[in-house]
N, C-alpha and C positions, 0 to 999 in steps of 0.2 A: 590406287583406287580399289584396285580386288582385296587388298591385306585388309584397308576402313572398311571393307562393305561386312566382312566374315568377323571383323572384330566386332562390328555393328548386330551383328546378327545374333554372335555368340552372347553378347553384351542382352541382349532382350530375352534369349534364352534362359541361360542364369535367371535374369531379373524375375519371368514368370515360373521357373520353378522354385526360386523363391518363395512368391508370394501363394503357390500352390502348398508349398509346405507347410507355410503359416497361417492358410484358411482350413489346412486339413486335419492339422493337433492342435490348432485355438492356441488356449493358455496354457495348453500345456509341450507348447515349442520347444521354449528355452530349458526345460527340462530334459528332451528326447539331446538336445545338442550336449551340454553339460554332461550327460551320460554317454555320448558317443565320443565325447573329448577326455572324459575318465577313461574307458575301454581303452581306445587308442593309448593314451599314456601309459597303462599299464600293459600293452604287449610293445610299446617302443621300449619302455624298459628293459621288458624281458629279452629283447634282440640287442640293447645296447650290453646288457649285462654278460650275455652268452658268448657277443663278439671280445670284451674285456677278456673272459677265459680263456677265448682263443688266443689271442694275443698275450698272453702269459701275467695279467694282472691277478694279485691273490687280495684278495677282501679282509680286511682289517681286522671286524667282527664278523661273528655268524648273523647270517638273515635271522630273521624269525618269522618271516611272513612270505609269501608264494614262492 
C-alpha cells in the first residue's frame, strides 16, 4: 500500500511538471527537448569515446570534428 501510494504520488508529480514545461516554452517545447537530446548525445559520446581509449581501442580514421 506505501510503494502504490509514492508511486501514485511520484506518478502526478512527473505528470504536473510536465505540463508546467509545456505551458512555459509553448511551441517552442519540442525544440528545448530535441536540443537537450543533441547535447546529451554529444557528451555520451565524448565519454563512450574517451572510455574506448582507455580500454586500448585505436580508431580507424581520424575524427574531423570535436
Amino acid at each position: 500500500m506505501k510503494d502504490n501510494l509514492a508511486l501514485l504520488i511520484t506518478g502526478l508529480l512527473c505528470a504536473g511538471g510536465a505540463a508546467l514545461f509545456f505551458r512555459f516554452f509553448g511551441s517552442d517545447a519540442l525544440n528545448i527537448i530535441v536540443l537537450l537530446t543533441f547535447i546529451g548525445t554529444l557528451f555520451d559520446n565524448a565519454r563512450l569515446r574517451r572510455r574506448l581509449r582507455e580500454m586500448g581501442a585505436k580508431p580507424e580514421e581520424k575524427r574531423t570534428w570535436l
